[in-house]
C-alpha positions in Angstrom: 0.0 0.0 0.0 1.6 3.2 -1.0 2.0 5.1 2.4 1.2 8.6 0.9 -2.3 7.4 -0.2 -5.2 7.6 1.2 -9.2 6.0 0.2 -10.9 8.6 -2.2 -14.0 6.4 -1.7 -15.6 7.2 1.4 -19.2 6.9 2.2 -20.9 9.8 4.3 -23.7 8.1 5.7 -26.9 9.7 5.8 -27.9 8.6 8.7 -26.7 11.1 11.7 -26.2 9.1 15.7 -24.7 10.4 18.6 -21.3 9.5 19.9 -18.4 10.1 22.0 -15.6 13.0 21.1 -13.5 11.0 23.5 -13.1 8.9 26.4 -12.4 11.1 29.4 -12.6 8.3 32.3 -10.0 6.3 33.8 -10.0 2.9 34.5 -8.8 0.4 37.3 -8.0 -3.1 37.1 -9.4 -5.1 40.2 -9.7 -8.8 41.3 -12.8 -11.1 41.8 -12.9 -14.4 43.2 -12.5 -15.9 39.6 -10.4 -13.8 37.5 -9.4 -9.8 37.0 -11.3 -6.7 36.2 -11.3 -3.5 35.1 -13.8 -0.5 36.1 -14.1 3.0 34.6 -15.7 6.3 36.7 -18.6 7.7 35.4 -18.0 11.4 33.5 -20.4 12.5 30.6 -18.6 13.4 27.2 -19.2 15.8 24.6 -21.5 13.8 21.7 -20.5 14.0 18.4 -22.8 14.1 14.9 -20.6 11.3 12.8 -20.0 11.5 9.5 -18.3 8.4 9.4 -15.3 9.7 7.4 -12.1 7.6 6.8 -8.9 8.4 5.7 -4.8 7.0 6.0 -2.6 8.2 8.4 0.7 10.1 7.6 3.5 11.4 9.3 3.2 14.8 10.4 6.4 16.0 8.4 8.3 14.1 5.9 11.9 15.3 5.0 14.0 13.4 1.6 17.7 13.1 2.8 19.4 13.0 -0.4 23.2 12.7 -1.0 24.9 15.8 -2.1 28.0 14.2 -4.1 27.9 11.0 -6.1 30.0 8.2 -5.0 29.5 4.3 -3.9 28.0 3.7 -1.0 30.2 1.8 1.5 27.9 1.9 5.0 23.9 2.2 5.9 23.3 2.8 9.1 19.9 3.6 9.2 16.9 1.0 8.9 13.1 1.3 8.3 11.7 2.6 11.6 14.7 3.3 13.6 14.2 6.5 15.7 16.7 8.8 15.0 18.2 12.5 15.9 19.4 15.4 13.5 22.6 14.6 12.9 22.8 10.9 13.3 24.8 9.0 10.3 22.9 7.5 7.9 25.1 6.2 5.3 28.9 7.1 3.8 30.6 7.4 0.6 33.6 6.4 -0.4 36.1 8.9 -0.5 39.5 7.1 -1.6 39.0 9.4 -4.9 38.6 12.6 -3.3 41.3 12.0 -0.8 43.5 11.6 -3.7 41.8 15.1 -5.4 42.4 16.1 -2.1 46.1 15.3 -2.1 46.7 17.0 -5.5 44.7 20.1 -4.7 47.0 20.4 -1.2 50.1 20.4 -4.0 48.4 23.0 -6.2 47.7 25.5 -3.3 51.7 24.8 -1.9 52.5 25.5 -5.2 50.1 28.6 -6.4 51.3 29.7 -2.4 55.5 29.7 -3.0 54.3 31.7 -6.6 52.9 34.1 -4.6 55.1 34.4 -2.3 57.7 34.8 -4.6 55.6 37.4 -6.7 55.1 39.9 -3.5 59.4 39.6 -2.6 60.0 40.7 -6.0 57.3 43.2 -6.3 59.0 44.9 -2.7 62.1 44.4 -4.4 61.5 47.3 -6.7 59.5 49.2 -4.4 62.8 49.2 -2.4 64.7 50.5 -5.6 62.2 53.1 -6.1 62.4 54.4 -2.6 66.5 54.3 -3.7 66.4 56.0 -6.7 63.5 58.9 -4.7 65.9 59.0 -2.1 68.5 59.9 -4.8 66.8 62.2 -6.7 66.4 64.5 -3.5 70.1 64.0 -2.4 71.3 65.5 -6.1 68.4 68.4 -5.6 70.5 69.6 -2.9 74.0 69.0 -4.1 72.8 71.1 -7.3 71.1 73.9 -4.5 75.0 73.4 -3.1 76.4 73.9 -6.2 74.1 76.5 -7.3 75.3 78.3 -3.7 79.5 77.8 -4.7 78.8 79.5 -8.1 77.2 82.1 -6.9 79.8 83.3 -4.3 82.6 82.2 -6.8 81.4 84.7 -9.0 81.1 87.3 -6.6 84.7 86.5 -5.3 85.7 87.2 -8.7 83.9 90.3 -9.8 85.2 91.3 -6.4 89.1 90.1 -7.6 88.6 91.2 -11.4 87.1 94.8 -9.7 89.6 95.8 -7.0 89.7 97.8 -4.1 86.7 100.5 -3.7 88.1 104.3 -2.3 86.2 103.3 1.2 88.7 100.0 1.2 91.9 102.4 0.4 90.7 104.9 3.0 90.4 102.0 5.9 94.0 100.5 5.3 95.5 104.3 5.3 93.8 105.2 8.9 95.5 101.5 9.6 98.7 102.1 8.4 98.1 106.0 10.0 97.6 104.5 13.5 100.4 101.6 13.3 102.5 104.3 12.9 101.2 106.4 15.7 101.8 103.6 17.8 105.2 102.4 16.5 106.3 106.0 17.2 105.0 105.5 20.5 106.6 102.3 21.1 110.0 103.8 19.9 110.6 106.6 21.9 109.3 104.6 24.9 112.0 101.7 24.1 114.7 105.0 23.6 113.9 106.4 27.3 113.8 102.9 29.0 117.1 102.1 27.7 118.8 105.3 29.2 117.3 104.8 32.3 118.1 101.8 32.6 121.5 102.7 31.1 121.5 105.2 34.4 120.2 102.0 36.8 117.2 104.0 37.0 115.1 101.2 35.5 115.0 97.9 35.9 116.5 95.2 32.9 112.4 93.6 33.0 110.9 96.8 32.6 113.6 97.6 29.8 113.3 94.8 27.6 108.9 94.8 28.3 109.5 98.5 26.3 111.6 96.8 23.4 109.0 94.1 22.6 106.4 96.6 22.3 108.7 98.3 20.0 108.8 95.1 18.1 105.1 95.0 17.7 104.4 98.3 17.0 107.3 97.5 14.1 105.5 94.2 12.9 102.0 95.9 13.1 103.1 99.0 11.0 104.6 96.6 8.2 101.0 94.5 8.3 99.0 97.5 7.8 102.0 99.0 4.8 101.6 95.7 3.2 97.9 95.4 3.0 97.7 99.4 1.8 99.7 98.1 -0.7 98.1 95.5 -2.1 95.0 97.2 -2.2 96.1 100.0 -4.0 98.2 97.8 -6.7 94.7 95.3 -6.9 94.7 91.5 -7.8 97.5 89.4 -8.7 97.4 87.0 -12.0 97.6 84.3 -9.6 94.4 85.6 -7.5 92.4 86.6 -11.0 93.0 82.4 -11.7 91.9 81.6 -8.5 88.7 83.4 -8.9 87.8 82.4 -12.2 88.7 78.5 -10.9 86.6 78.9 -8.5 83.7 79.9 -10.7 85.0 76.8 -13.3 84.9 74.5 -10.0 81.4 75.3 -9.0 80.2 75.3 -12.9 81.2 71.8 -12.6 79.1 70.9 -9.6 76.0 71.8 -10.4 76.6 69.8 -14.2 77.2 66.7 -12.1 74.2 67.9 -9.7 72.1 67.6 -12.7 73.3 64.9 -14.2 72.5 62.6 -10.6 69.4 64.1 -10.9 68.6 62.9 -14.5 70.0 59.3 -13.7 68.1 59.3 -9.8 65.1 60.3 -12.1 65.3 57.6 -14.8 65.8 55.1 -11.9 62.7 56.1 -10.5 61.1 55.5 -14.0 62.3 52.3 -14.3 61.6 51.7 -10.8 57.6 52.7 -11.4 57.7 50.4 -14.4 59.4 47.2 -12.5 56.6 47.9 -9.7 53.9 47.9 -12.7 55.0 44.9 -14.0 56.0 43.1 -10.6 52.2 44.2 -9.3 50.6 42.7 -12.3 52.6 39.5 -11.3 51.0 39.5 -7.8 47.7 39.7 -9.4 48.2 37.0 -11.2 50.0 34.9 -8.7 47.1 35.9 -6.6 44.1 34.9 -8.8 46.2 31.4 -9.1 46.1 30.7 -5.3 42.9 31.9 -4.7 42.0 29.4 -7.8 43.6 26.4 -5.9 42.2 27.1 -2.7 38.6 27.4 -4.7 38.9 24.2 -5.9 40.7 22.5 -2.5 37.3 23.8 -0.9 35.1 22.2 -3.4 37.0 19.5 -2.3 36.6 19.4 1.0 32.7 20.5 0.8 32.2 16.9 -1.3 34.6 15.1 1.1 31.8 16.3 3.5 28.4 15.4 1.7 30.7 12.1 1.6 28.8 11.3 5.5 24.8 11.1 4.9 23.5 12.7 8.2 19.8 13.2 9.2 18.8 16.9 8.6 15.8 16.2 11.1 15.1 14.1 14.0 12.0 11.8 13.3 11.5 8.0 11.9 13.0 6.6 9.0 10.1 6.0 7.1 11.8 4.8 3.8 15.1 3.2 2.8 15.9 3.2 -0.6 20.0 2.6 -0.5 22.7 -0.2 0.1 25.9 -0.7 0.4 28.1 -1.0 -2.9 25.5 0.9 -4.5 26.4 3.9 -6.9 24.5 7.3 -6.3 23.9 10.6 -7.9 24.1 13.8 -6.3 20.0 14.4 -5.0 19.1 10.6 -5.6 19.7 7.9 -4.6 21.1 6.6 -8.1 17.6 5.1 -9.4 17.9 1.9 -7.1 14.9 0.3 -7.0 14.3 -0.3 -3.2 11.5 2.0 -2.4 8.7 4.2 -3.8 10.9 7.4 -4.2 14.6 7.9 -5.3 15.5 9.3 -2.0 18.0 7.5 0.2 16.2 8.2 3.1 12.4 9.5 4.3 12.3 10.7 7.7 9.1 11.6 9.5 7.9 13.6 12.6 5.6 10.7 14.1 4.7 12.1 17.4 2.1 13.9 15.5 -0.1 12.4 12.4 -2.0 14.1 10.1 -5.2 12.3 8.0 -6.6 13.7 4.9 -10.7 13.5 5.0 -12.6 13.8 2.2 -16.0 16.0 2.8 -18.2 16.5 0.7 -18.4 19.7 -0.8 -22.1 20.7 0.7 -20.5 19.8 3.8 -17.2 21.7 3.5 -19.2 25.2 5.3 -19.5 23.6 8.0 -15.8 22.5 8.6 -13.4 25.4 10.0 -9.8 25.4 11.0 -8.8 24.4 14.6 -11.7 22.6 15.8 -11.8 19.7 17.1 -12.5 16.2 15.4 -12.8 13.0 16.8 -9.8 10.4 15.6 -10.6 6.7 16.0 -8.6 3.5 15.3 -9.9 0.1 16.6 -11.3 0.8 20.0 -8.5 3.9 20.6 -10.8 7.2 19.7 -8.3 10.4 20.0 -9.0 14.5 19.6 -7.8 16.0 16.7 -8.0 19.3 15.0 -8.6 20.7 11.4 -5.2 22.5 10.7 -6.5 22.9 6.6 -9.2 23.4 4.5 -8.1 22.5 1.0 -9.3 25.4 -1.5 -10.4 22.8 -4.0 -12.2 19.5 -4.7 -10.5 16.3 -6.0 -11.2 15.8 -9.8 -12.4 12.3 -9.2 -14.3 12.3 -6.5 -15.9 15.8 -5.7 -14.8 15.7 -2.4 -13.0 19.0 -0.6 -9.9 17.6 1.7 -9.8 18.4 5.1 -6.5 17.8 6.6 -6.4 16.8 10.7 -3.4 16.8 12.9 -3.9 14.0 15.8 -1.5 13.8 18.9 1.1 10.5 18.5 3.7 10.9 21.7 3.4 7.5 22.6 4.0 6.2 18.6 1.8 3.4 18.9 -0.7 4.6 15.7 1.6 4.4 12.5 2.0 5.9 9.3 0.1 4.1 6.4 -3.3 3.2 9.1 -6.9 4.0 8.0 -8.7 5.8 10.7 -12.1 6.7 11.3 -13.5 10.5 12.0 -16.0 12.4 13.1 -16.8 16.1 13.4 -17.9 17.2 16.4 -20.9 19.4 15.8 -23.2 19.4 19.1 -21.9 20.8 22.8 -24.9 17.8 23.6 -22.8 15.8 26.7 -23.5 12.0 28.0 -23.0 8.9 29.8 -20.8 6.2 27.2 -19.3 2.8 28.4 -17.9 0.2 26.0 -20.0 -2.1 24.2 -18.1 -5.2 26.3 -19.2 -3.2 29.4 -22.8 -3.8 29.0 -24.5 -7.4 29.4 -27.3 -7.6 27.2 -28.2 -11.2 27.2 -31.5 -10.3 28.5 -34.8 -8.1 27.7 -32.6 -5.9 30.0 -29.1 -4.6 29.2 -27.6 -4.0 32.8 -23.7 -3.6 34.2 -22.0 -4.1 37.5 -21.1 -1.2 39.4 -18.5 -1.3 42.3 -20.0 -0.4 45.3 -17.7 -0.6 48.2 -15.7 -3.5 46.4 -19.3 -5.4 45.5 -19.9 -6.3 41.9 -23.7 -4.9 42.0 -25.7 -5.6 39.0 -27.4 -2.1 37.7 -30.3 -1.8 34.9 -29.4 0.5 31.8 -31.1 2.3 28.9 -28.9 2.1 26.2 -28.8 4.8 23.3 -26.9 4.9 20.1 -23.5 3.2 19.3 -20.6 4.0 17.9 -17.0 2.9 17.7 -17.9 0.4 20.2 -19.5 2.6 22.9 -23.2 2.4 23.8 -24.6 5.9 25.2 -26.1 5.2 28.4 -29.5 7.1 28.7 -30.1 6.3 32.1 -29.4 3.9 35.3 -26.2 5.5 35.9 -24.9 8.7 37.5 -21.9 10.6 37.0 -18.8 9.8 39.6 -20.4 6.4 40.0 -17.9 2.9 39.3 -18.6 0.7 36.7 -16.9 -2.6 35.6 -15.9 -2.1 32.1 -13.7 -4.9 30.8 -14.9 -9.0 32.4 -18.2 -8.0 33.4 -19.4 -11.0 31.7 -17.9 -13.1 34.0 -19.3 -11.6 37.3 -22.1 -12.1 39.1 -24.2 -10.2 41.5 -22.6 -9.6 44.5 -18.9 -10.5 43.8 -16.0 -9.0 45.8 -14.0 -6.9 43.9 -10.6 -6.2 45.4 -8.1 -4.0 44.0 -4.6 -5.5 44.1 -1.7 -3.8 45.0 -0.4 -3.5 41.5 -3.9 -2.4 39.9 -2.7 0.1 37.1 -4.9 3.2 36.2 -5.2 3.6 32.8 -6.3 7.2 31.3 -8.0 7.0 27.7 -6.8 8.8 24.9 -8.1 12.1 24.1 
């Protein structure tokens, strides 16, 4: 039976008859003299109008897990029905291929990486050399301002040589020699008195000779001052003229080598822009290479990844459609024909289960989203709830789907069953008891109530039925005990003990 399926043909019968939303009681299993038993207590229950709809079970979710890189398949760990968390294993791939990719793709980036590497020590290579041939170019900038400087005061040196002496020149090394010679006469007829009185022991020999050495430089100081009036009335010399005008050559020379550094420093700096042009441009493309290779090392590593089949969901495995040794397709799992999908793997939220039921269409109005349906399978009647209205009928039968979510925590209903349903449409309340509670082997259906641990045998009027409960008109009150399950093997008046183990039992809602 496919599990996604459910019965299109459903008969709505016309006929409407009251039953029970859901069983509300507990129950308690007792002793008798004979055998055990089991009594519910006595609670009235929302009636239902049933439509008698059926429909199949599904999970409440269902998510594919799917392989995300081909490869053969070289472990399943999951089986139909395990229980199973997100991120549990599934299945594995073999990966001795892309280990090997792997390996290559490791060489490529240590490769692409040394390129690189080499790439950016050249490029700073030339960056160095630029900053060189800079640092030149401003080094000859101020040897030429240097040079520039030397000429200029060369020049000047020699317009002053080439010139002569100006009158106010002449006129201050006259007043010089005029005032050596005030002083040498000075000096001398100083030296002439000390010597006679100290020819006439009326000066002393230190005193004497103190007045002959200023004699001395009075003399030398006069012959200074003579010499330089001299030369500055006679002018320059050949010798000083050449002087000059090498001077002038000297510094004329500097600033052509000044220049000349600068041109070279400056061509260096050229050459140093173009070697960084070119040296970047290898960077780039070093760069665009190792980011390549690590591209396709990370591809790599991504498949090496999808390699491990891992539950994206926590749930049921609901389908298995994979083995081992078998080759799959990225998304599939590689056409095997195991199951009723391609997917590897189904897994399905069970603690909840939806049904789709099939209304009719005149019916559909009266249908709206969260209320409450009752859910029956076997003898176990459960609360639901309309989570969708479908905005369409089904092209073969009419019908408008009505899709109910029913509580599952305990797992014990199962994908794939056909339940029973029925709207509740009345806030009417009553008395039910199972059909097996009620002995009707008489003119008189009647039960056993438990009163104070006696089996006592009660008269009912029994209503309607449905899913194997009678509603109980009258002949019992609410909070009352009755025997529910091996009634038919009491008899007025038997004990009823409860043992110590008796188990309460609350019904399903």
């Amino acid at each position: 039976m496919n599990r996604k399926g459910y019965f299109a043909g459903i008969a709505i019968l016309l006929v409407i008859s009251l039953t029970a939303c859901s069983t509300d009681s507990s129950t308690i299993a007792v002793n008798t003299t004979s055998s055990n038993v089991t009594f519910t207590t006595i609670q009235k229950q929302a009636l239902n109008v049933n439509y008698n709809l059926s429909g199949t079970l599904t999970a409440y979710t269902e998510t594919p897990i799917t392989f995300r890189t081909a490869g053969t398949v070289t472990s399943v760990k999951g089986e139909i029905g395990q229980q199973v968390k997100k991120g549990a294993v599934l299945a594995t791939l073999d990966t001795a291929d892309l280990n090997l990719s792997l390996a290559d793709a490791n060489q490529s980036v240590a490769a692409a990486q040394a390129d690189l590497s080499s790439a950016n020590a050249s490029l700073k290579d030339v960056q160095a050399a630029k900053q060189n041939a800079m640092a030149t170019v401003s080094s000859a900038n101020a040897q030429l301002a240097s040079a520039q400087a030397k000429i200029d005061s060369a020049r000047v040196s020699e317009q002053s040589v080439l010139s002569g002496a100006r009158s106010q020149e002449k006129a201050q090394s006259q007043n010089a020699v005029n005032k050596a010679q005030t002083a040498y006469n000075q000096a001398k007829a100083e030296a002439t008195r000390s010597q006679t009185l100290a020819s006439n022991g009326l000066l002393t020999q230190q005193e004497n000779e103190q007045a002959q050495m200023a004699l001395a430089d009075a003399t030398d100081s006069l012959k200074d001052a003579q010499a330089k009036l001299s030369l500055t009335l006679e002018g320059a010399s050949d010798s000083e003229r050449a002087d000059a005008a090498s001077a002038v050559t000297q510094a004329q020379t500097g600033i052509a080598s000044a220049q000349a550094t600068i041109e070279q420093a400056k061509a260096s700096v050229a050459q140093a822009e173009a070697g960084i042009a070119q040296s970047q441009a290898g960077v780039d493309k070093a760069k665009a290479s190792y980011d390549q290779a690590i591209t396709a090392k990370n591809k790599i590593v991504l498949s090496l990844s999808y390699t491990t089949l891992k539950a994206q969901t926590s749930g049921v495995i609901l389908e298995k459609n994979v083995s081992v040794g078998q080759t799959v397709s990225a998304g599939s799992s590689g056409g095997g024909a195991m199951g009723s999908s391609s997917d590897p793997f189904v897994i399905g939220e069970t603690t909840r289960l939806k049904v789709l039921l099939p209304v009719a269409d005149s019916e559909i109005s009266q249908w709206k989203v969260g209320q409450e349906v009752s859910v029956s399978l076997y003898d176990d009647v459960r609360t639901g709830k309309v989570t969708k209205l479908y905005p369409q009928t089904n092209e073969s039968t009419g019908s408008i789907n009505a899709e109910v979510t029913v509580s599952n925590t305990k797992q014990d209903w199962k994908p794939g069953q056909v339940v029973k349903a029925s709207r509740q449409a009345t806030t009417q309340k009553g008395i039910l008891l199972p059909v097996e509670a009620v002995i009707s082997t008489g003119d008189k259906p009647y039960v056993f109530k438990n009163i104070k641990g006696k089996a006592v045998q009660t008269f009912v009027t029994v209503g309607e039925s449905y899913n194997n409960q009678y509603v109980i008109k009258s002949g019992l009150q609410v909070g009352e005990q009755v025997v529910v399950q091996g009634a038919d093997r009491l008899f007025n008046g038997d004990t009823l003990a409860t043992p110590k183990n008796a188990q309460e039992v609350t019904a399903h809602d």
